[in-house]
N, C-alpha and C positions, 0 to 999 in steps of 0.2 A: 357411609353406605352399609344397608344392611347385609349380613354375612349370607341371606336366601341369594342375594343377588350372585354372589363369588359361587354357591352351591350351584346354581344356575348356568354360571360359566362351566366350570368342571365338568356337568355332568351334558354339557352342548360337547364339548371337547372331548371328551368317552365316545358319545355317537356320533362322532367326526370321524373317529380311528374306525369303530366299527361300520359305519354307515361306506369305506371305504374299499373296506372289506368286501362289503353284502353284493355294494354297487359293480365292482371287478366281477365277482363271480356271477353278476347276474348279466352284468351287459359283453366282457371280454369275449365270450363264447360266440357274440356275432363278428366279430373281426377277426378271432381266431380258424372258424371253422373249416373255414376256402383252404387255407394251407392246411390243418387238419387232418381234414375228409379228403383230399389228396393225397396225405401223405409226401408233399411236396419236400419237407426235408425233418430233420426228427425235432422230437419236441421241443430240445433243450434250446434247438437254434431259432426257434419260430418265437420262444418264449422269450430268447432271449432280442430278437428285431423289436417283438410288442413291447418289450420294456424299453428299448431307445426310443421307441415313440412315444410312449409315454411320457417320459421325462424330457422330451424336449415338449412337451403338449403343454403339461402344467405348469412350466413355466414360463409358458406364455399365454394363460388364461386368464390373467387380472383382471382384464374385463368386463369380463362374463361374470365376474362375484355380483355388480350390482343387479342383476336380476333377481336375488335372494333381500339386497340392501331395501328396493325401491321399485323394484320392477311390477308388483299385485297389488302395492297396496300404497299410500301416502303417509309415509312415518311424520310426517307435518303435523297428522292431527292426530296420533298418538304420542303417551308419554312413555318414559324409559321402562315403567315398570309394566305399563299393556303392551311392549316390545318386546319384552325377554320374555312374555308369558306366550306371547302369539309364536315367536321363536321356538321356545318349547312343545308350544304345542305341534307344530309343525315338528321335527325332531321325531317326539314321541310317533304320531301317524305318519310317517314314514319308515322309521322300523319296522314297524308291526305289518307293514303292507310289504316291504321287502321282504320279508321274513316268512309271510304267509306265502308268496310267490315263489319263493323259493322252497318251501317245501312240498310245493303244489309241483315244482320241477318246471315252471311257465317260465318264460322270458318276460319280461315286462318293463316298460320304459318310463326309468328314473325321470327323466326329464317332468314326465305327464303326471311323476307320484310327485317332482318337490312343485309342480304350478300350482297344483287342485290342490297339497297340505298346506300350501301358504296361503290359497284361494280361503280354504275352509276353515284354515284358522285365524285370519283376517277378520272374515265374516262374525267366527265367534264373537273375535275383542271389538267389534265392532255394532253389533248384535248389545252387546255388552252397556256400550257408553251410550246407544242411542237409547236404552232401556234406564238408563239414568240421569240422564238430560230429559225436561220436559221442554226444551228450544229444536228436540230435532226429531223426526216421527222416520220410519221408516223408508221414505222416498230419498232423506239424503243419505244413502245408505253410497249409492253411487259416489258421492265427492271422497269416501275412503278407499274404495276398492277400484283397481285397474281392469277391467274386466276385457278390456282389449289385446293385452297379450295374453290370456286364457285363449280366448276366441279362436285367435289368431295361430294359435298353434293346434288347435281342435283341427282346423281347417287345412293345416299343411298336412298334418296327420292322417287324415280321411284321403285325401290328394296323393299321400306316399304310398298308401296302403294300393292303391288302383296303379298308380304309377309305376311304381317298384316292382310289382308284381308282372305285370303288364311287359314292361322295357324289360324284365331278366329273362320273357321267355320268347320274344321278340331276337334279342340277340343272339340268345341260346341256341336257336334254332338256324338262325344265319349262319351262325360257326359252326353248326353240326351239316349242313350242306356244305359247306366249305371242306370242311376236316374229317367230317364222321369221325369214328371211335377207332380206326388204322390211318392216325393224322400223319404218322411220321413221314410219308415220300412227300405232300400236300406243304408241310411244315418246315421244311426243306428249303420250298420255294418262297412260301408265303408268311412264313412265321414269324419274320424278323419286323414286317410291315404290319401285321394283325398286333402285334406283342408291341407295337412302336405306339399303335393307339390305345394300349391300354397302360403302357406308361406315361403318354402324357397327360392323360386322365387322373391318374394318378400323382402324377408332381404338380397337378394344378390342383384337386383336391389337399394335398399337404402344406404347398403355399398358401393358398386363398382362403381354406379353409380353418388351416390349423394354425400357422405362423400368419395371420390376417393381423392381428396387433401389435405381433413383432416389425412387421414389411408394413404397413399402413402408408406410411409417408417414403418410403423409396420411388425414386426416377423411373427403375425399371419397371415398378410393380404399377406403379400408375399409367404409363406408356403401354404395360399388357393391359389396364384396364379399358385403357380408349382405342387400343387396335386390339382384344380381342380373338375375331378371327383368323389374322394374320399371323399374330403371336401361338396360337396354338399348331397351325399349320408349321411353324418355323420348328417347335416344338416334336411334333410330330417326326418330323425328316431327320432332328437330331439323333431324337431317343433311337429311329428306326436305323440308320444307320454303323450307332453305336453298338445295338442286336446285330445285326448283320454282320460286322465283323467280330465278335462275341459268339454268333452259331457259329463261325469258321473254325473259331479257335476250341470248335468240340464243345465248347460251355453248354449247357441246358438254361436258355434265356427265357423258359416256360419257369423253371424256379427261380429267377431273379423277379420276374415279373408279380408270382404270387406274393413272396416274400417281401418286395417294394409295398406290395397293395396291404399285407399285414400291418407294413408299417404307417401305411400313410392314414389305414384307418384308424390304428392304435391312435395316432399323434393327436387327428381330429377329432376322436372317441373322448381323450383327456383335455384337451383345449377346451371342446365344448359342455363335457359333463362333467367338469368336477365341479362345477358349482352347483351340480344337484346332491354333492355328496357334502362337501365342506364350507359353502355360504353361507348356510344359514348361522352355523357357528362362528364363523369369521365376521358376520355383519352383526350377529351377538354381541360378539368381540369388541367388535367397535362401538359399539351402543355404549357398553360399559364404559369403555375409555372415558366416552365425552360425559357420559354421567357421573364420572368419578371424580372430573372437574371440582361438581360444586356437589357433591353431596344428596342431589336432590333425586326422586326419584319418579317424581311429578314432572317434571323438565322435559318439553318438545322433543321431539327427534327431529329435527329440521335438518342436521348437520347428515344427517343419513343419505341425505339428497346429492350430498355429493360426491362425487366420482374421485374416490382416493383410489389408488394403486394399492391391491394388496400385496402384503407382505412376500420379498422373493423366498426367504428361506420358510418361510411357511409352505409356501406352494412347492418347495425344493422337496420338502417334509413328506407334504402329503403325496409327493409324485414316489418317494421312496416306499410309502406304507403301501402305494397300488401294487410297486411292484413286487415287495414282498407278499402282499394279496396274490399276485397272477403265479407265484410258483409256488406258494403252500396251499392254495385253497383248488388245483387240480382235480381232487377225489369231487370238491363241491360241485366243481364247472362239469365233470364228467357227467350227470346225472341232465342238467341241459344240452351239453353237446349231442349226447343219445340221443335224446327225442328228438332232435334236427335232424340228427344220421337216418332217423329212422325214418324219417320226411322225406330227404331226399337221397335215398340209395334206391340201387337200379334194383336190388334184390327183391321180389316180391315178400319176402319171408326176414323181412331187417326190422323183426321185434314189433310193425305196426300190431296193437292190439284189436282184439275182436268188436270192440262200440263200433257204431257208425250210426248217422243221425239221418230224419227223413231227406232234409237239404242233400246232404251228401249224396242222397242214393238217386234222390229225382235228376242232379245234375250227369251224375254218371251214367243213367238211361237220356238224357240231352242227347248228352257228348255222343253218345256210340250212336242214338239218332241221325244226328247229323252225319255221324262220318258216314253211315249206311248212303245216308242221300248224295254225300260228293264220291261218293265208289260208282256211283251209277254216271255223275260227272266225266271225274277225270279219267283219262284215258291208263286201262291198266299198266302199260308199258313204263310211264310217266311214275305212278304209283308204286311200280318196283324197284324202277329206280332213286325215289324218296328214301323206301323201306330200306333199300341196301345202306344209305349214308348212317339212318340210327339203329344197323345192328351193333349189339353191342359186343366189346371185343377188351378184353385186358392187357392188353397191348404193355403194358407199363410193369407188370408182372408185381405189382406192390401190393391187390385185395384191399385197395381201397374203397369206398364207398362209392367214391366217382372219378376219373382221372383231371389231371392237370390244364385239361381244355378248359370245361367247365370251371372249375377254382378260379381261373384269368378273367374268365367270365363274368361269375358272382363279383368279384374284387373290383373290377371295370366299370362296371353297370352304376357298381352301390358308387362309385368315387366320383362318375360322371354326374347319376341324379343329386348328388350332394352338392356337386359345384356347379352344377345347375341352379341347385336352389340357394348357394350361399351369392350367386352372381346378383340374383334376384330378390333377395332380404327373406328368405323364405325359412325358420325357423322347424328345421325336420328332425327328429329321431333320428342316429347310428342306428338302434337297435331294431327301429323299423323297417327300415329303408335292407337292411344285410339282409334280416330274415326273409323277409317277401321277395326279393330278388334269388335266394337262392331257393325258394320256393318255386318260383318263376321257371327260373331256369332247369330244376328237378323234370317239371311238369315238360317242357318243351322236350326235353333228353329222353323223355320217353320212360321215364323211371315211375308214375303212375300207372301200371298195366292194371289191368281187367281183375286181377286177384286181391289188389291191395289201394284202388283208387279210393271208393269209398271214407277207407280208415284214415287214408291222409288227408283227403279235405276234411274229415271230418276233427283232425288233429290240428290242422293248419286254423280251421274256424275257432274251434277251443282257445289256440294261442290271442287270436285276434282278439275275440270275445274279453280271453284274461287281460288284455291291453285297454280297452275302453272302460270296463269292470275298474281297475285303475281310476281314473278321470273320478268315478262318481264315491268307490269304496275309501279314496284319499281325502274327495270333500268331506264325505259324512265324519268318518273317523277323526277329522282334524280339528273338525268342527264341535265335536261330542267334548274330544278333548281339550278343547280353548275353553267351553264352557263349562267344563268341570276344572280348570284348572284356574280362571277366571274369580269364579263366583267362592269356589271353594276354599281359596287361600292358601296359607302354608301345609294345614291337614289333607288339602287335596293334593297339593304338591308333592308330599313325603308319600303318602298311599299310590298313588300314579307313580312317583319314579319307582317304588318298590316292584310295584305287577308289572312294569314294562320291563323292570330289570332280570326280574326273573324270566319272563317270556324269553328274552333276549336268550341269557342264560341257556336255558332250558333247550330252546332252538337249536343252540350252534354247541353247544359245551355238551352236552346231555347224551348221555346213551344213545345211539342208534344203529337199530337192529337193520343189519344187513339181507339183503334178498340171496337165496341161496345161487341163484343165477350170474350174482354180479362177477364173480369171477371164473373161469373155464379153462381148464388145462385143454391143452389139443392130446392127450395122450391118453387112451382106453382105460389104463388103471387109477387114473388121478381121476375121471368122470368116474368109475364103478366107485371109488371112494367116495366119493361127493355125494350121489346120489344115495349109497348107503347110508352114508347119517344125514339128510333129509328124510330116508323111509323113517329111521328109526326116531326121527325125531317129530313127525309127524305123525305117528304111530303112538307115539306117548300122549303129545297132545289131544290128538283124538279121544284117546281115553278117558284125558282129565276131564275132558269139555264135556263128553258124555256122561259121565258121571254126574259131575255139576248140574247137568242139565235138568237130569230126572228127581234130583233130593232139590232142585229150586221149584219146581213143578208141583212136588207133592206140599212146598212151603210154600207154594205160591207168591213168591218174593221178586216180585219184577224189576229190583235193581239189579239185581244179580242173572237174572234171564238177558237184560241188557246188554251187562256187558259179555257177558258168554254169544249172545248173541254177534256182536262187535269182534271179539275175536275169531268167533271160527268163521265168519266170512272175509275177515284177513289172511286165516291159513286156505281156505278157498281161492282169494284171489293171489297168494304166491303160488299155489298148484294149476289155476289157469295162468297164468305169467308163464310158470315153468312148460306148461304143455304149448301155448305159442313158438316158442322159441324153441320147440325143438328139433327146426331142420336145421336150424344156423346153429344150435350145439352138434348138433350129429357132423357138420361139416368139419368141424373144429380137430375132429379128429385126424382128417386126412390120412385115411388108411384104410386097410380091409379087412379092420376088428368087426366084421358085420354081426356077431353076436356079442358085441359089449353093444353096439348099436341095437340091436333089436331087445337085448335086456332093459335099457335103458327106456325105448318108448313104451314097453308094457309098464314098467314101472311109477312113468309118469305117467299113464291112463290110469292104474290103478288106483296110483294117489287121489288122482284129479274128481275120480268116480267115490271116492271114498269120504272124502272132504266135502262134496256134495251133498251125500247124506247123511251127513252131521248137519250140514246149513238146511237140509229141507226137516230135519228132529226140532234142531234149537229156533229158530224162524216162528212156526207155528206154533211154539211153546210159548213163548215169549210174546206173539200176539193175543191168543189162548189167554193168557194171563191179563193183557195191558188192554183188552177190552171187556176184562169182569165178569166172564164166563164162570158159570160151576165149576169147582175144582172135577179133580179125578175122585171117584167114588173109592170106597175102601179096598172093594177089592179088586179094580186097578190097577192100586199102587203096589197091594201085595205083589201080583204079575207082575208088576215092571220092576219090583225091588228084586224079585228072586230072576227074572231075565237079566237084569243089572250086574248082580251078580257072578254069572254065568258070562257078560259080555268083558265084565274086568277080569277073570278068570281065562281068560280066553287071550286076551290082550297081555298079559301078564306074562302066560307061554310066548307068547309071538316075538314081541318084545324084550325077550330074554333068548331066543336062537338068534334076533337077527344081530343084537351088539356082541353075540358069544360068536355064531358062524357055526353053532354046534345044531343039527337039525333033528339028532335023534329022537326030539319028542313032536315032532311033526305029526306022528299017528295018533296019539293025544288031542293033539288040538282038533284033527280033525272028528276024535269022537265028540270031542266036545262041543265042537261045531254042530255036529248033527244031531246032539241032545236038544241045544240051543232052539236050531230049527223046530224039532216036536215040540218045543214048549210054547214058542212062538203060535204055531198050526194049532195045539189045542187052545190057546189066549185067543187068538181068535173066533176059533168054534166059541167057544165058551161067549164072548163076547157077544157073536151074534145071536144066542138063545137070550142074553138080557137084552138085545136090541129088538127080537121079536116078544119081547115079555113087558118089553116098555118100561123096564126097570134101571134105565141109564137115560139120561141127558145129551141131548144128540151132539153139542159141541164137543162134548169131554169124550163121547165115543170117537170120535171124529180121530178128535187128536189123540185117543188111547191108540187108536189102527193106524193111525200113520207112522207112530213112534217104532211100533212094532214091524211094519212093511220096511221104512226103513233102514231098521237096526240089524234087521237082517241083510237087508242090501251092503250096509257098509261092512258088516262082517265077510259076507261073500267075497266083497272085493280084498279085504285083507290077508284073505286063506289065498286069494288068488296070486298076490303079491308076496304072499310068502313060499308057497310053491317055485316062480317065476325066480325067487332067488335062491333058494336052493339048487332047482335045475340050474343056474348057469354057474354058479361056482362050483358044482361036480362036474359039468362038461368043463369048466376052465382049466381044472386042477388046482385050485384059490386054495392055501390053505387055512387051519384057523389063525395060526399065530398071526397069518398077514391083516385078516383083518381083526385080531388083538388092537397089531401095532397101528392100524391107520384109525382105529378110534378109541 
């Protein structure tokens, strides 16, 4: 056997660990969240229910491997060596699709990435052998490919997306009539029998869906199967009565109930998807074994066909590598958890950003349509007393996202439609089925108001979009890479694992620059800190970029306008990030620092204004160039070198008070500020006597006057943000050595 073959295994086995990794962090975030965004009990204890579920999940998944073995494709009519190749290439386009989603901060479903990578790279090695047989043309393309369970799960998918959405706000809304947001007298009565049917929801989703090949052939489990209705009812009256004396004894059976539902997801999360993380390796695996037989590497995969039992301490294995995934890769998952928070918190001001798309905006003119026309319906009396159930009230005093109602809720919904669909053979997404549901129930709770609907469907559609984007970005990619990895042999094998390795690499191991946002003290001087080396550090960059800008301009060097280009609309879009988010910082503070507060929003205006016009100088410089316009005339550039001059001159003072805190050269800058300006005023004048002498080029005037409107703009705004800090550290009494020591 050759040694490509054993490279082959190894490096299936590398993206086994890793691919377990990526998968935890991309999918746990949906069974986590309900407890979470509750705040239902703290992290360590939540993390640590997902990991019992999990390891009881994996191993009991053996079954589920052969959808990787046999499930897309007929190993019949390939050989050992167009299996390890189609395995690979599958592997490879799945990374790189995880990986991109994950940097994108999307949820996206494993399941949809390992069908359509085995879909697509099926298709290659198959593609392959009919392009080399002159006995088979294109039409038997069908006797290799399973194209029914692609289908088939397209189908469920489309179906969960409406469903899930649908039932979580359907519910949501029943229980917020029932409960509203001052559940506790209501909860009293009613809570032990509401909380009864969402655990049995829940121990029939962990049964049936998670331990279904463990319990397969038990008395019991087949007796629920053929009574069903009765079985759940029986069910029902236990769980509720076992709440019932559990509220007596003072317990909070609202956190038993979230914390069952973490688990029962977790168990089913891992049952059903680690074979999008670890089958293809595992049935790799086995390829080799039976290949290793005889040597041969031309030899059928016949034996693929059948249903061995995978290995228990393998699956022991990989159940251990998840869950050392779920508590070291935290900082990863935070970055998904966010944007769900951000979905569905009641706060108008919980980080949604400023995009919204025309979908979004026509539905949210519907909606308020509509409601206008049932205000003229229902009767106001009727209508106030709806309104009173979903005011909202923090009853739970914990600043969570959403309370405890809701979390039972999401958990409930997503465990019911699950064993719905597992009752019915119905092949759904975890990761679909959470999301949408707590989407659902967001929307019902009244958590999309009038300030922030837009941005959430228009965040919710994005997610969705990234999930079907999936299905087609898995074929192509799988498909690219079976037929480069195919046709091209051992040289194409070693160049592909190298660039996939490094991507890999690069992704997760690599440098990555943090958002000055991501962390937030609640305390006035840890924010005046914070935000001080953001001025100062964006201050500098301004600089550099400006500088660059105008020596690329006068070389006319469009790579380098590029990426100048590319960066300072990065530092634009951290200064819009940061100005979003700044009622939910100013909260953080919780006090009546109202001048560390009011320092704080000028200073991100100012930034935000300043950063701007850099992006409106570098933008038009860099188009200016990349569509072959006349340079700048000579003496243009003169003007803009000796403004250049005067703007680093300028920046150099600014930038030296504000990491010192010493302001005495303040009246300095301000002459020089107002030299700056006359120089500017005569460039201009002067400008327009060659504009009316027809001695300039109208693009290259164009963009001489813009450079100049706004290099003065952004200067303005920096004199203004340097004042702004001066005044509040003399009204503070700051002195310098403090901020010495904080930077």
């Amino acid at each position: 056997m050759s040694e490509l073959y054993i490279a082959i295994i190894v490096i299936l086995g590398v993206l086994a660990v890793s691919g377990l990794f990526f998968g935890v962090t991309n999918d746990a975030v949906n069974f986590l969240n309900s407890a979470i965004g509750s705040k239902a009990a703290p992290m360590q204890t939540i993390l640590t229910v997902a990991s019992a579920g999990i390891i009881i999940g994996v191993v009991t998944s053996s079954g589920m491997m052969e959808v990787a073995r046999n499930g897309m494709f007929n190993p019949s009519l390939f050989t050992f060596h167009e299996v390890m190749v189609l395995y690979l290439g599958v592997m490879f386009a799945n990374i790189i699709l995880l990986n991109l989603y994950k940097s994108l901060g999307l949820p996206t479903s494993t399941t949809v990435s390992l069908i359509f990578c085995l879909l697509g790279s099926a298709v290659a090695v198959s593609t392959f052998k009919i392009a080399a047989s002159e006995a088979l043309n294109i039409s038997d393309l069908g006797e290799f490919i399973n194209t029914s369970r692609a289908m088939g799960i397209v189908s469920a998918i489309l179906l969960s997306v409406v469903l899930a959405f649908s039932c979580g706000s359907l519910v949501m809304y029943i229980s917020r009539m029932i409960f509203s947001f001052r559940y506790t007298s209501m909860f009293r009565r009613l809570g032990a029998f509401w909380c009864g049917i969402s655990l049995t929801a829940i121990v029939y989703v962990a049964v049936f869906k998670g331990l279904k090949s463990v319990l397969a052939d038990n008395p019991v489990i087949e007796f629920v199967n053929e009574h069903t209705l009765a079985s759940l009812a029986g069910c029902w009256v236990v769980c509720s009565l076992v709440l019932f004396f559990l509220q007596r004894l003072k317990i909070n059976i609202l956190r038993i109930t979230i914390l069952s539902g973490s688990f029962a997801l977790a168990l089913s999360f891992a049952g059903n998807d680690l074979v999008n993380f670890i089958g293809v390796p595992v049935a790799g695996f086995d390829a080799y074994s039976v290949a290793q037989t005889t040597g041969d590497a031309s030899m059928s995969m016949t034996a693929l066909n059948d249903n061995v039992p995978a290995n228990f301490y393998l699956l022991l294995t990989a159940g251990a590598i998840m869950i050392v995934a779920l508590w070291t890769q935290r900082k990863a998952m935070a970055r998904l958890t966010e944007r769900e928070m951000s979905l569905t918190s009641a706060q108008e001001d919980s980080g949604v950003q400023s995009d919204s798309s025309a979908f979004s905006r026509t539905l949210v003119r519907a909606a308020l349509n509509i409601n206008t026309a049932l205000e003229t319906i229902v009767p106001e009396s009727i209508r106030t007393r709806v309104a009173r159930r979903f005011e909202y009230a923090d009853i739970e005093h914990s600043g969570a996202p959403y309370d405890m109602i809701r979390a039972a809720v999401n958990l409930t919904t997503s465990a019911m439609l699950i064993s719905m669909a597992t009752s019915f053979k119905l092949p759904l997404s975890t990761t679909y089925v959470c999301f949408m549901v707590a989407m659902g129930t967001s929307l019902a709770d009244r958590a999309w108001g009038r300030e922030s609907a837009v941005y959430r469907i228009t965040g919710v559609m994005t997610v969705i979009a990234g999930w079907f984007v999936t299905a087609l970005g898995g074929f192509i990619i799988a498909y690219i890479v079976g037929l480069v990895l195919i046709y091209g042999g051992t040289v194409a094998f070693v160049i592909t694992t190298v660039m996939c390795g490094y991507m890999l690499i690069r992704s997760n191991f690599g440098k990555k620059e943090e958002s000055p946002e991501a962390v937030r003290s609640n305390s006035g001087e840890d924010m005046l800190s914070t935000i001080t080396a953001e001025v100062c550090s964006t201050m500098e960059r301004t600089t550099r970029l400006y500088d660059r800008t105008l020596i690329a301009v006068f070389k006319e060097n469009r790579k380098v306008l590029r990426e100048i280009v590319n960066e300072s609309e990065e530092l634009y879009r951290l200064s819009r990030d940061r100005k979003y988010s700044l009622l939910p910082t100013i909260r953080k503070l919780k006090g009546a620092d109202l001048d560390t507060a009011q320092y704080y929003v000028q200073a991100v205006d100012y930034l935000n204004e300043m950063t701007k016009s850099l992006v409106h100088i570098t933008r038009p410089a860099y188009d200016h160039i990349d569509n072959n316009h006349e340079g700048l005339s000579k003496e243009q550039t003169e003007d803009l070198m000796h403004i250049n001059d005067e703007v680093e001159n300028i920046y150099r003072q600014i930038n030296m008070m504000l990491r010192s805190g010493n302001f005495d050269s303040i009246d300095t800058v301000l002459a020089l500020r107002d030299n700056l300006f006359e120089q500017i005023a005569t460039a201009i004048k002067t400008e327009l006597e060659r504009i009316t002498s027809n001695s300039v080029h109208t693009k290259a005037s164009m963009l001489y006057m813009n450079i100049l409107n706004e290099t003065k703009s952004m200067v303005l705004q920096s004199r203004n943000l340097l004042k702004a800090q001066r005044y509040f550290l003399e009204n503070k009494g700051i002195l310098k050595s403090w901020l010495y020591y904080n930077n």
